[in-house]
Backbone as a printed PyTorch tensor [residue, N CA C, xyz], in Angstrom:
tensor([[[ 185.3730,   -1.0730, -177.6150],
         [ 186.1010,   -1.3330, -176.3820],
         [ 185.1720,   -1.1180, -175.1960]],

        [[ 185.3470,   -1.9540, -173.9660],
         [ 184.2660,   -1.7840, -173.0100],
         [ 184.7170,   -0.8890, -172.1700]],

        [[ 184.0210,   -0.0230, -171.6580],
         [ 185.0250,    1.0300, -170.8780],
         [ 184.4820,    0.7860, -169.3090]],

        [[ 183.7960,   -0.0690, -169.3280],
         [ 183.4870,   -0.7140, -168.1930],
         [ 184.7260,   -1.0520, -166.9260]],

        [[ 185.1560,   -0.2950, -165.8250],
         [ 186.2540,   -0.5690, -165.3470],
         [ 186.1440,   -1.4540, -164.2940]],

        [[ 185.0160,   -2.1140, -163.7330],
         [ 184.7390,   -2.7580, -162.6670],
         [ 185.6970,   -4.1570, -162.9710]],

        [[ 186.2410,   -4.7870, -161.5510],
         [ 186.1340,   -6.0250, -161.8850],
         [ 186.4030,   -7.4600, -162.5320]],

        [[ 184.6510,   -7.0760, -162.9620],
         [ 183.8340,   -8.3550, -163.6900],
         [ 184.2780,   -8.1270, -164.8840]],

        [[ 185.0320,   -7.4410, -165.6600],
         [ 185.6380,   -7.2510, -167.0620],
         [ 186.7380,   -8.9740, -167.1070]],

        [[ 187.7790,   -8.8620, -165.6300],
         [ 188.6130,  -10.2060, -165.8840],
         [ 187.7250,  -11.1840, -165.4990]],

        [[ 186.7160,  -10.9060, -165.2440],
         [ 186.1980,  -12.3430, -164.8140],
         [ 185.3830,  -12.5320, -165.6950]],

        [[ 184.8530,  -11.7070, -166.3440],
         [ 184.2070,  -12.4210, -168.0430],
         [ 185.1780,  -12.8780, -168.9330]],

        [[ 186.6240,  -12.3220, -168.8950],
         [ 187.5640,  -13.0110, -169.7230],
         [ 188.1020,  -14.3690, -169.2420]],

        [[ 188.0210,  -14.3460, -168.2020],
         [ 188.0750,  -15.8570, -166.9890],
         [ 187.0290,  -16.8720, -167.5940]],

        [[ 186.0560,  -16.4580, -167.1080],
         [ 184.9160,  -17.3360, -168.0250],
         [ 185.6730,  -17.6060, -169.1750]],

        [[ 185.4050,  -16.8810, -169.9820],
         [ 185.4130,  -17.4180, -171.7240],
         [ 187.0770,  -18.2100, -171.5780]],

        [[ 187.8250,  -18.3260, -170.8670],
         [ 188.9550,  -18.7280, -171.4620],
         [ 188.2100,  -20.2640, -170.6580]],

        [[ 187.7270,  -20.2380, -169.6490],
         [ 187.3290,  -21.7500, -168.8170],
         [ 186.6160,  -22.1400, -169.9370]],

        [[ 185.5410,  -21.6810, -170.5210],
         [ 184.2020,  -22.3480, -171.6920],
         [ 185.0890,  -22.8240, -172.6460]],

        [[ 186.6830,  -22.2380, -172.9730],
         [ 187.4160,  -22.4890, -174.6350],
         [ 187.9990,  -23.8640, -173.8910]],

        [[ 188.5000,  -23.9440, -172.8360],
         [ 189.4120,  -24.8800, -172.1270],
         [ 188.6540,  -26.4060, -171.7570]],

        [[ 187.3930,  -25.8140, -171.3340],
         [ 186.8810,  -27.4040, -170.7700],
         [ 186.2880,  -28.4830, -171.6580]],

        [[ 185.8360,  -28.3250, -172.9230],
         [ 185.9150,  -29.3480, -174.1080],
         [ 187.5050,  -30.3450, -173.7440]],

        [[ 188.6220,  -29.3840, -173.9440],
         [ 189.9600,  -30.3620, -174.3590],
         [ 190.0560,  -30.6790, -172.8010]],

        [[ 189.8530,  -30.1380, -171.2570],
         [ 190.0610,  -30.6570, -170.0700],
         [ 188.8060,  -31.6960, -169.8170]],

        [[ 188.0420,  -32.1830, -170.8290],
         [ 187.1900,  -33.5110, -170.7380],
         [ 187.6670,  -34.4550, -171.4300]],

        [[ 188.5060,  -34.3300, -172.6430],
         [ 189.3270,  -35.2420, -173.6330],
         [ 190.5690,  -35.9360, -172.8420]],

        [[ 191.0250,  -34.4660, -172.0350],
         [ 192.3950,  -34.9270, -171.2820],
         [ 191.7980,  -36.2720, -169.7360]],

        [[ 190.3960,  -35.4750, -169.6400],
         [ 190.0040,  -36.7640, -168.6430],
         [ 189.6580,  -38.2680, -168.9240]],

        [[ 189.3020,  -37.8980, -170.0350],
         [ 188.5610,  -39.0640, -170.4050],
         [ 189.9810,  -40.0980, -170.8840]],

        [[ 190.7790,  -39.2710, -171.5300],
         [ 192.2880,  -40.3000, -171.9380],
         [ 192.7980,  -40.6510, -170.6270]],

        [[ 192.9470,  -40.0860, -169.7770],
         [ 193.7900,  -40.3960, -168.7170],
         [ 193.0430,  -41.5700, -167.9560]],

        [[ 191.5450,  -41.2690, -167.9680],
         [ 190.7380,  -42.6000, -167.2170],
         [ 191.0110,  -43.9060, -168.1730]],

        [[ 191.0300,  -44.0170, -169.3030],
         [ 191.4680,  -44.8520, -170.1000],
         [ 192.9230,  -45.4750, -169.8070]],

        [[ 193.7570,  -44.8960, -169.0510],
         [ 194.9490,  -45.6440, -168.8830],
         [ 195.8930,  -44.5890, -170.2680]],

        [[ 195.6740,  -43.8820, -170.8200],
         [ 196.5380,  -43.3260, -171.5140],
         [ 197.6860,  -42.3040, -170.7620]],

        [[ 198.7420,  -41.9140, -171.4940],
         [ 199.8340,  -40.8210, -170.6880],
         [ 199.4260,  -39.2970, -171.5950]],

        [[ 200.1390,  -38.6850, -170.7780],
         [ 199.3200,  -37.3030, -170.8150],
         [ 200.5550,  -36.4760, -171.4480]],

        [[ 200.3860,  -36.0620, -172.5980],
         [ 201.5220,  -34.8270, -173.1500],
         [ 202.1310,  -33.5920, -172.1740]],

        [[ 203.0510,  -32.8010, -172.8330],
         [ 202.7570,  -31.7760, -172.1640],
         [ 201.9040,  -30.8920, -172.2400]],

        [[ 201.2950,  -30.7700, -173.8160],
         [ 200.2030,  -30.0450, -174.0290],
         [ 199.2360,  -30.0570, -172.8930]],

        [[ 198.6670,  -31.6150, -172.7330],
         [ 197.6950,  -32.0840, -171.8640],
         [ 197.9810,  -31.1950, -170.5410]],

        [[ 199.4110,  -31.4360, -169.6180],
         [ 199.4070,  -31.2930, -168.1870],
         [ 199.4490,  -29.5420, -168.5380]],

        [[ 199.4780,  -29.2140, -169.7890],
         [ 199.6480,  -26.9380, -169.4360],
         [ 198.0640,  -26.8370, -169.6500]],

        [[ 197.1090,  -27.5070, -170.5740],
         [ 195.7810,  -27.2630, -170.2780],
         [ 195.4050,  -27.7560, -168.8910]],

        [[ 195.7440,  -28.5580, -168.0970],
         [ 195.2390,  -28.6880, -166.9550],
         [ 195.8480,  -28.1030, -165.8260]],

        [[ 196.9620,  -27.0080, -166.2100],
         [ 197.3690,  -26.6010, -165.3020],
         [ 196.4710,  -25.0170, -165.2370]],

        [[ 196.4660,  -24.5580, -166.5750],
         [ 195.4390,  -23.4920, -166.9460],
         [ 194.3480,  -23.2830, -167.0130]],

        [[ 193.5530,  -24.4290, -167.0540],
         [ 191.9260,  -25.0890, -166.0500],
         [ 192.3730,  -24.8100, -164.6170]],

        [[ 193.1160,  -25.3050, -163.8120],
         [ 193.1540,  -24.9230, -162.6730],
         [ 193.6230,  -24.0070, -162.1750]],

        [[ 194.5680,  -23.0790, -162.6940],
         [ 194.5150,  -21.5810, -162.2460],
         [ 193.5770,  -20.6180, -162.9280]],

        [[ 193.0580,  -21.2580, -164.1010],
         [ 191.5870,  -20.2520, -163.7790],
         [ 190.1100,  -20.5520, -162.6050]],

        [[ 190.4940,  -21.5880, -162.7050],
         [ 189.6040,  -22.0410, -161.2960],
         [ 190.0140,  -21.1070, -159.9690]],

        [[ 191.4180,  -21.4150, -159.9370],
         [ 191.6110,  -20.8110, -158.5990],
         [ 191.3810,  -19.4250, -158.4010]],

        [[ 191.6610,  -18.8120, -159.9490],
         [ 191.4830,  -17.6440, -160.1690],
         [ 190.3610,  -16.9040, -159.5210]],

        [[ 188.9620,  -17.4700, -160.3470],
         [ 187.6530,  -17.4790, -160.1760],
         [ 187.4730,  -17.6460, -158.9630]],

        [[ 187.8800,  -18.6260, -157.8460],
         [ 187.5360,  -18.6990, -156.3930],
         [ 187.8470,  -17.4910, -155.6870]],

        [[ 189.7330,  -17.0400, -156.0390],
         [ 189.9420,  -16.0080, -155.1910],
         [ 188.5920,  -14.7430, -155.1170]],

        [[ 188.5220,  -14.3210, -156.6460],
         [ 187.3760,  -13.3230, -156.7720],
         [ 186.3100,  -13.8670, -155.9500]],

        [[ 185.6170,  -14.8130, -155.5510],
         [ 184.6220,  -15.2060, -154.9100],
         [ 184.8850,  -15.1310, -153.6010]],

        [[ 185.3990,  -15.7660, -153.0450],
         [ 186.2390,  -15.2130, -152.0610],
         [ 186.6060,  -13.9010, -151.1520]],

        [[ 187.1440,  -13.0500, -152.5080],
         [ 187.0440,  -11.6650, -151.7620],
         [ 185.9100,  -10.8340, -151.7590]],

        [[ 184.8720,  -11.6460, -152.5560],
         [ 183.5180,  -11.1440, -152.3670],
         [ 182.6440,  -11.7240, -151.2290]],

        [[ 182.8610,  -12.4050, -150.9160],
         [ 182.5280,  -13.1360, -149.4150],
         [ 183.2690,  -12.2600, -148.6450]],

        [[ 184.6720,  -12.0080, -148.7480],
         [ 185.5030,  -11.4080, -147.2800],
         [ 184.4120,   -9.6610, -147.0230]],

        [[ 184.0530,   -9.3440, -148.3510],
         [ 183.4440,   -7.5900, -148.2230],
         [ 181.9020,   -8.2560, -147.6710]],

        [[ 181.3290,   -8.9920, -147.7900],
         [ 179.9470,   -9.6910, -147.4890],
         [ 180.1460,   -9.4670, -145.5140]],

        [[ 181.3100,  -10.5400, -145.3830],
         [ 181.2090,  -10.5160, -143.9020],
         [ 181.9830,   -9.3650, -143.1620]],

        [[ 182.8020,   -8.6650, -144.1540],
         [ 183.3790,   -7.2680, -143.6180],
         [ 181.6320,   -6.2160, -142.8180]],

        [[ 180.7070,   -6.3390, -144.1710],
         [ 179.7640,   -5.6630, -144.1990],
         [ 178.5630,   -5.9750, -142.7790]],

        [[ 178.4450,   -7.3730, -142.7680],
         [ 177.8280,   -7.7000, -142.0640],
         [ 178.2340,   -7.5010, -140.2070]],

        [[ 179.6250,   -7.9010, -140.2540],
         [ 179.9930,   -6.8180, -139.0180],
         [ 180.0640,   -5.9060, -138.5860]],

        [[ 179.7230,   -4.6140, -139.8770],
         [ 179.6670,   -3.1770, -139.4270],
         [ 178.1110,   -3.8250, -138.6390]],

        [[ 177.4310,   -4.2920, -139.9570],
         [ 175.8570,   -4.1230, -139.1110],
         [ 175.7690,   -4.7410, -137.9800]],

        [[ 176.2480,   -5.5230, -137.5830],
         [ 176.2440,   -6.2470, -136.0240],
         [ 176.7130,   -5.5780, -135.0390]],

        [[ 177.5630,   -4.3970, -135.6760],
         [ 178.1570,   -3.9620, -134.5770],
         [ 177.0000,   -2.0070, -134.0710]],

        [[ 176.5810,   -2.1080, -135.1620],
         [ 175.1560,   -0.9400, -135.1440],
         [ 174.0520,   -1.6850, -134.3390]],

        [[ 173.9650,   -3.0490, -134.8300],
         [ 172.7640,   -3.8930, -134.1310],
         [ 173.2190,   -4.0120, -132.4570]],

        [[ 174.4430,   -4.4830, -132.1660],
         [ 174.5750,   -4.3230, -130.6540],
         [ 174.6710,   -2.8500, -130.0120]],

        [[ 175.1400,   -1.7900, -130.7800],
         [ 174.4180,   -0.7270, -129.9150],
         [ 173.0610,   -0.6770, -129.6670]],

        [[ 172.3540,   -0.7790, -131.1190],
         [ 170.9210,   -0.4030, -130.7320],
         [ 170.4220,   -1.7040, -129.3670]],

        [[ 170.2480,   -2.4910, -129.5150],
         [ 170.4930,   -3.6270, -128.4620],
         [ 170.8890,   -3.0500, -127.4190]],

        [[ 171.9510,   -2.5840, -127.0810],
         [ 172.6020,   -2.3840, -125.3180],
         [ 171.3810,   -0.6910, -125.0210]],

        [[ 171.2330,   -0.2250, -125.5960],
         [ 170.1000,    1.4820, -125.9870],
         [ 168.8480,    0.8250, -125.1440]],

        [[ 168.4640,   -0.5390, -125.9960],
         [ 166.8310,   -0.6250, -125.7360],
         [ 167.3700,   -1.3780, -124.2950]],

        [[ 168.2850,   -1.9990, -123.6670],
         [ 168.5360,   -2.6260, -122.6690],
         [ 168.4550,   -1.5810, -121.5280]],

        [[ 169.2250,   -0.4910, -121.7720],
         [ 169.6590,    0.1430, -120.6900],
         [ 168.2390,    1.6240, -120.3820]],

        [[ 167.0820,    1.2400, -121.9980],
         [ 165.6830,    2.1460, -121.3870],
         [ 165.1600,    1.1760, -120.6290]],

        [[ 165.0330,   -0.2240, -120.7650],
         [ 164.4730,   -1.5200, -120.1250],
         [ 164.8400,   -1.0470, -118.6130]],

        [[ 166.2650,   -1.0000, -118.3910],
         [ 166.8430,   -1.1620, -117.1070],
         [ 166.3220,    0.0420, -116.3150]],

        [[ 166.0530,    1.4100, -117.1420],
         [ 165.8980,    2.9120, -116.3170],
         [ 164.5050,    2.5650, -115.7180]],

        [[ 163.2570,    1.8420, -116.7010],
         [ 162.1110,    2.2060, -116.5650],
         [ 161.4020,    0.7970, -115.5250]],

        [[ 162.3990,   -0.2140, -115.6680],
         [ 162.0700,   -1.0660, -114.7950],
         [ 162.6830,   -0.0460, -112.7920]],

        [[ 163.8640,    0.3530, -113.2250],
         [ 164.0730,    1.3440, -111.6900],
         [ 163.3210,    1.9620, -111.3880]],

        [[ 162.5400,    3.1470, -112.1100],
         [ 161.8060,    3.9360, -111.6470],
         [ 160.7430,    3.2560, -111.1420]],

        [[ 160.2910,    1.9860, -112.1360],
         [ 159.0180,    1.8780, -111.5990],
         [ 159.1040,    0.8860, -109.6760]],

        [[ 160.4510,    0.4140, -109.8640],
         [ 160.6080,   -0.1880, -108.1880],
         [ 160.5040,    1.1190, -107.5440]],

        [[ 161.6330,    2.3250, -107.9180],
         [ 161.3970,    3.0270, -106.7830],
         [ 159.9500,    3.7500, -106.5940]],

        [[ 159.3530,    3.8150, -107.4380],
         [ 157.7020,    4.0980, -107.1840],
         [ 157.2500,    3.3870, -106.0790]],

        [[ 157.1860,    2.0920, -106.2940],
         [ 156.6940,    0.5730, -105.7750],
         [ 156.8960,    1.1150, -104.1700]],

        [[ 158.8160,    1.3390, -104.2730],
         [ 158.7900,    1.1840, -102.9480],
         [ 158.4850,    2.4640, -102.4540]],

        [[ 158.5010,    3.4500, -102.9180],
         [ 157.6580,    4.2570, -102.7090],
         [ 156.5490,    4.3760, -102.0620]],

        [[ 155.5910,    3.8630, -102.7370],
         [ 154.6410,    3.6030, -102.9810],
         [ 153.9810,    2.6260, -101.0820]],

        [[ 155.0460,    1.6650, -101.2700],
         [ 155.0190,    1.0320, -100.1790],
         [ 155.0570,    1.3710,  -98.8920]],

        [[ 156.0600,    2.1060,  -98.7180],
         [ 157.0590,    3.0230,  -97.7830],
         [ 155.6130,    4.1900,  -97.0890]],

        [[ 155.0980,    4.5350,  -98.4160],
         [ 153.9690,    6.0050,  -98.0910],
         [ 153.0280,    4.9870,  -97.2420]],

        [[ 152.5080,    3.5080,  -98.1290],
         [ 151.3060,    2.9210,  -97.3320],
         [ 151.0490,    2.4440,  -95.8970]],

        [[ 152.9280,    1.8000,  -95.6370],
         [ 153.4090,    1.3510,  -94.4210],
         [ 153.0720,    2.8900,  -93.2370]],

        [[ 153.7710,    3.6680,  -93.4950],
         [ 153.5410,    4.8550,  -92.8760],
         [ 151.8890,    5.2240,  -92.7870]],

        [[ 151.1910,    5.2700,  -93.0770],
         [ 150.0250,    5.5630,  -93.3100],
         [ 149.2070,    4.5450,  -92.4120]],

        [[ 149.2990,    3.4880,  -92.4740],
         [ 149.2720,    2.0020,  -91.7290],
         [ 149.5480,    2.4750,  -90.0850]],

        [[ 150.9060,    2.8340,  -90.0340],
         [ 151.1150,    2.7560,  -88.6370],
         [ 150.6530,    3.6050,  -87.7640]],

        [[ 150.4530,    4.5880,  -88.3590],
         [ 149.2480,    6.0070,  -87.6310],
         [ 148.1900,    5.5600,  -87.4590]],

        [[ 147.3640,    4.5400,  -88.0820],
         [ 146.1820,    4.0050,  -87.3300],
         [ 146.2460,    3.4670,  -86.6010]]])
């Protein structure tokens, strides 16, 4: 017994029931392209091809929804660090004007005494 609890346990049984199914859901295609009518046997294998399909998508699916769940935590870590390096940008660009004008302010003064 697999004591494996993840999961991928129904979706390996998903598989194998799609691999037993799609031999007779190529027979059922191939009769029907022929112009033949379809049993009921026929329309419950193709109804059971397609809810294991759909099956299989949902799981894909909600593995995509945790993908972009995930990726928004990180976007949302990435725009802090982002607004962090913006707002040292913004301090060190100030200081260095008020130096400047500083800077200016001391030379102007200095200027006008001569």
């Amino acid at each position: 017994m697999d004591t494996d609890k993840t999961p991928l346990n129904k979706t390996k049984v998903d598989d194998m029931l799609i691999e037993m199914i799609t031999p007779k859901v190529k027979e059922i295609e191939e009769k029907f392209g022929r112009g033949e009518g379809l049993t009921q046997a026929d329309i419950h294998t193709l109804l059971k091809s397609q809810y294991n399909h759909i099956n299989h998508l949902d799981l894909k699916l909600n593995e995509v929804v945790a993908d972009v769940a995930s990726l928004k935590g990180e976007f949302e870590l990435l725009k802090k660090d982002i607004e962090i390096i913006i707002q040292k940008a913004l301090n060190k660009n100030m200081m260095t004007l008020i130096i400047v004008m500083g800077a200016f302010l001391t030379l102007s003064k200095i200027i006008d005494k001569f």
